[in-house]
Structure formats: structure tokens, C-alpha cells
C-alpha positions as CSV (number, residue, x, y, z in Angstrom):
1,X,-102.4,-49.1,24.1
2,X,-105.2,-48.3,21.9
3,X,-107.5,-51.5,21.5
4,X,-110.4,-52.4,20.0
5,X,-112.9,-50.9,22.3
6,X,-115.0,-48.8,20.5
7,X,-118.3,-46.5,20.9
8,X,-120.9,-45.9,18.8
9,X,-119.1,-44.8,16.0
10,X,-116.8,-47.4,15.7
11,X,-113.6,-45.3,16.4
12,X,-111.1,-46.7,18.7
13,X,-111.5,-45.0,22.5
14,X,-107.8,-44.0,22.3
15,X,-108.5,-41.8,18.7
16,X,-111.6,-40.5,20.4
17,X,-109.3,-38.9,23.1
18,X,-106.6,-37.9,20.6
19,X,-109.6,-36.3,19.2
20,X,-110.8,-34.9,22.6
21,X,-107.7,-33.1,23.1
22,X,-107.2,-31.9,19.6
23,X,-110.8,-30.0,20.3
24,X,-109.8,-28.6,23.8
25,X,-106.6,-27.8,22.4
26,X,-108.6,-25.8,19.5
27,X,-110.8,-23.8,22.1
28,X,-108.0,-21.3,22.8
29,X,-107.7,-20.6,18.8
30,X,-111.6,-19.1,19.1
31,X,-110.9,-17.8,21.9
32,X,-108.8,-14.6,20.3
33,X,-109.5,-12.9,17.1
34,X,-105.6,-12.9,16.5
35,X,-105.3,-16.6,16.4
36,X,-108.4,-16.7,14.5
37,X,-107.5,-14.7,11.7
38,X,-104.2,-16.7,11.4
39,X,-106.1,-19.8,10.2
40,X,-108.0,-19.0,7.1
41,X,-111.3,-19.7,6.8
42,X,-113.0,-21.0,3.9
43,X,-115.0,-17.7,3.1
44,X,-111.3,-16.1,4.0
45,X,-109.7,-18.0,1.7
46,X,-112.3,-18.0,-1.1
47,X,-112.1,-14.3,-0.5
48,X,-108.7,-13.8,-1.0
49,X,-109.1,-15.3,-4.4
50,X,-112.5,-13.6,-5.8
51,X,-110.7,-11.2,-7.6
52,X,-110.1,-13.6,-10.4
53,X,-112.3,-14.6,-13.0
54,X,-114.0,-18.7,-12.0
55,X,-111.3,-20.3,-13.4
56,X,-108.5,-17.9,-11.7
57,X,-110.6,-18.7,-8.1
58,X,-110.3,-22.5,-9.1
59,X,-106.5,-21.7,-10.0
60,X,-105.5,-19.7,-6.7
61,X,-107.3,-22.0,-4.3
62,X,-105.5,-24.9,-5.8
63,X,-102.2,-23.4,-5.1
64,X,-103.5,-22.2,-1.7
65,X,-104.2,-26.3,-1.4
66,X,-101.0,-27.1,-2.3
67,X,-99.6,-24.9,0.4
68,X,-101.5,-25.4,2.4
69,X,-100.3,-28.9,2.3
70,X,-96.7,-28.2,2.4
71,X,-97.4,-26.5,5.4
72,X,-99.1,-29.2,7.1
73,X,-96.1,-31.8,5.7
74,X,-94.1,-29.4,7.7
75,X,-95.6,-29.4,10.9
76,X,-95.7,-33.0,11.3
77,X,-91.8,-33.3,10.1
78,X,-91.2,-30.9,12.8
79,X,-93.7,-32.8,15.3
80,X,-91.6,-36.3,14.9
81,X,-88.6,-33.9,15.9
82,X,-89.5,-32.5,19.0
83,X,-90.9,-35.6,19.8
84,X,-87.3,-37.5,19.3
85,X,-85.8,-34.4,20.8
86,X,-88.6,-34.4,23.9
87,X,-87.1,-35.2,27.6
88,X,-89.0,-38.0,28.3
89,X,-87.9,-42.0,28.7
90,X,-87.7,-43.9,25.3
91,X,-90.9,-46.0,25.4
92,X,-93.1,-42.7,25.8
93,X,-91.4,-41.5,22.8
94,X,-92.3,-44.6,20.6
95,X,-95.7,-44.8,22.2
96,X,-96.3,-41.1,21.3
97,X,-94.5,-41.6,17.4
98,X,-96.8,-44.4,17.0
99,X,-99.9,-42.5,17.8
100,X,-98.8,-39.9,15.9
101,X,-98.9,-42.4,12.9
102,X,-102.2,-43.2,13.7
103,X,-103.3,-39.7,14.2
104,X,-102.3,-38.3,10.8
105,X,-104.0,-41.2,8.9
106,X,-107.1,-40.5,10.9
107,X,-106.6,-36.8,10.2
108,X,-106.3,-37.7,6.3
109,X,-109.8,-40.2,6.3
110,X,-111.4,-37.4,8.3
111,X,-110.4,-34.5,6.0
112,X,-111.5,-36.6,3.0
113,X,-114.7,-37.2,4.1
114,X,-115.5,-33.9,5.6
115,X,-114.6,-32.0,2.5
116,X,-116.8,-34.5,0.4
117,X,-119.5,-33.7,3.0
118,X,-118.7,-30.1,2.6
119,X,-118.1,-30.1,-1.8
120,X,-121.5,-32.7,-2.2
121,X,-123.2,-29.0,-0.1
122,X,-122.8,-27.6,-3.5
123,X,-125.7,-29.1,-4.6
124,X,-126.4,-28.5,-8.6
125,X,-122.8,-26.8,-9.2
126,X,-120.4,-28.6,-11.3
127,X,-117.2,-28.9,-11.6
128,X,-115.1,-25.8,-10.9
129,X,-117.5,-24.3,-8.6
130,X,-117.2,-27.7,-6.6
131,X,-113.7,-28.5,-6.8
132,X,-113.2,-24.7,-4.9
133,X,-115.2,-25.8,-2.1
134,X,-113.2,-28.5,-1.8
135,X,-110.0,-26.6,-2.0
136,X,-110.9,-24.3,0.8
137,X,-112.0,-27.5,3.0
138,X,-108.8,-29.2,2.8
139,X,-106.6,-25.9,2.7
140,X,-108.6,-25.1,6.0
141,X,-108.3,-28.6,7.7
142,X,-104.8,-28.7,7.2
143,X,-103.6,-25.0,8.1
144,X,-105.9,-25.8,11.6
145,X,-104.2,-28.9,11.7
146,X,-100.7,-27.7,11.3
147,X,-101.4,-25.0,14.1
148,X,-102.7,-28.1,16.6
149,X,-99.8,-29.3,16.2
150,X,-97.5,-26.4,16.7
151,X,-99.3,-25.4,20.0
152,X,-97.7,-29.0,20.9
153,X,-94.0,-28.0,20.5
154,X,-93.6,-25.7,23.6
155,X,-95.2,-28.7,26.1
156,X,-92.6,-30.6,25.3
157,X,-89.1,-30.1,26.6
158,X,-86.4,-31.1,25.1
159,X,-83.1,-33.3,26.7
């Protein structure tokens, strides 16, 4: 059960080893150029849209936000169905659906506050040019997150 025990951050020990294994699990996705280029980057992604004039960039990352985020919605739907599908006694399902929970609403405070970290990097740039460095933060976070997640699927058998 994940208690109140904390370290020096203040995060709970059992989101710090969701965490842990979210990281190891992201070591093979460096490993290969394949699986790298399948997550777009930021500079991949701002790339992609530099062919438009500032407000078509601010435009297309938006929409590569957006689906980005329907992708991610996606992910997790299908996580919370292998996990009710997965071959394993009751209790370890609802202990795993309930960390799930608690994972994604980590993921979301992390992502927010990351990408603020990341937009406040633009320094003296207003508005558009900041809001597209936000848009490739979160597009990023969640097409990494959505591929964490679909790593999972095979390690889990189903009945």
C-alpha cells in the first residue's frame, strides 16, 4: 500500500518506484534509433511544423497537442483493459487499477509543471512563441507516456 513515507521530495515511496520503473522501462526506447524516432521530440515536432508562417507553427503544434492527447487518452483506456483482462487474482487487479489512478494524476502534475519549467526557458518571448514550446512539451510527454504504457500490454497475460 502506498503510505505516507516520503523522501526528500515529498513524493510518496510507492510513486517514486512507479517512477523508477517508468525510467528503466524508458532505457530500451534510447536504446534504438527506431524506437526513438517513433516518439517525437520537441525539435522533431517543432520541425515538422516550421514550414508555416509563426502563427501556422502555433496552429499545427496545437493540433499535434490535441493528438497527442487523444493518443495518450487511448493508451490508458486500453491499459484499464488489459489490466481487467490480465490473468492474475482479483485484489492484484484493483491494487494495480488503483495505482494506475494515482499514476496518471501524477503524470498530469508532472507534465504541467515540467512544461512550465520548459515554456518559462523562453525567457523574453511572448505569447505564441511560448505557447509552442509548451505544445511540443506536452505533445512529447504524452506520446512518451502513451508508449510506457503500451510496452506494458505484452507483460501481462490475459485469462
Amino acid at each position: 500500500m502506498c503510505g505516507d513515507s516520503s523522501v526528500r521530495n515529498n513524493l510518496p515511496i510507492c510513486v517514486k518506484i512507479i517512477l523508477g520503473f517508468c525510467l528503466a522501462a524508458c532505457l530500451p526506447i534510447t536504446a534504438t534509433a527506431d524506437d526513438a524516432s517513433a516518439t517525437p521530440t520537441e525539435n522533431g515536432l517543432y520541425d515538422e511544423c516550421s514550414e508555416f508562417s509563426m502563427a501556422g507553427i502555433h496552429d499545427c503544434l496545437r493540433k499535434k497537442r490535441d493528438e497527442s492527447q487523444k493518443v495518450l487518452a487511448q493508451a490508458e483506456a486500453r491499459m484499464n483493459t488489459v489490466m481487467s483482462r490480465w490473468d492474475v487474482d482479483d485484489q492484484f487487479i484493483v491494487a494495480a487499477k488503483s495505482n494506475f489512478i494515482k499514476d496518471k494524476q501524477e503524470f498530469l502534475k508532472y507534465r504541467e509543471v515540467h512544461c512550465n519549467f520548459m515554456r518559462s526557458l523562453g525567457g523574453a518571448v511572448i505569447g505564441i512563441g511560448l505557447d509552442t514550446r509548451l505544445y511540443t512539451c506536452v505533445t512529447e510527454l504524452n506520446y512518451r507516456r502513451a508508449k510506457l504504457l503500451e510496452d506494458v500490454f505484452p507483460d501481462l497475460p490475459s485469462k
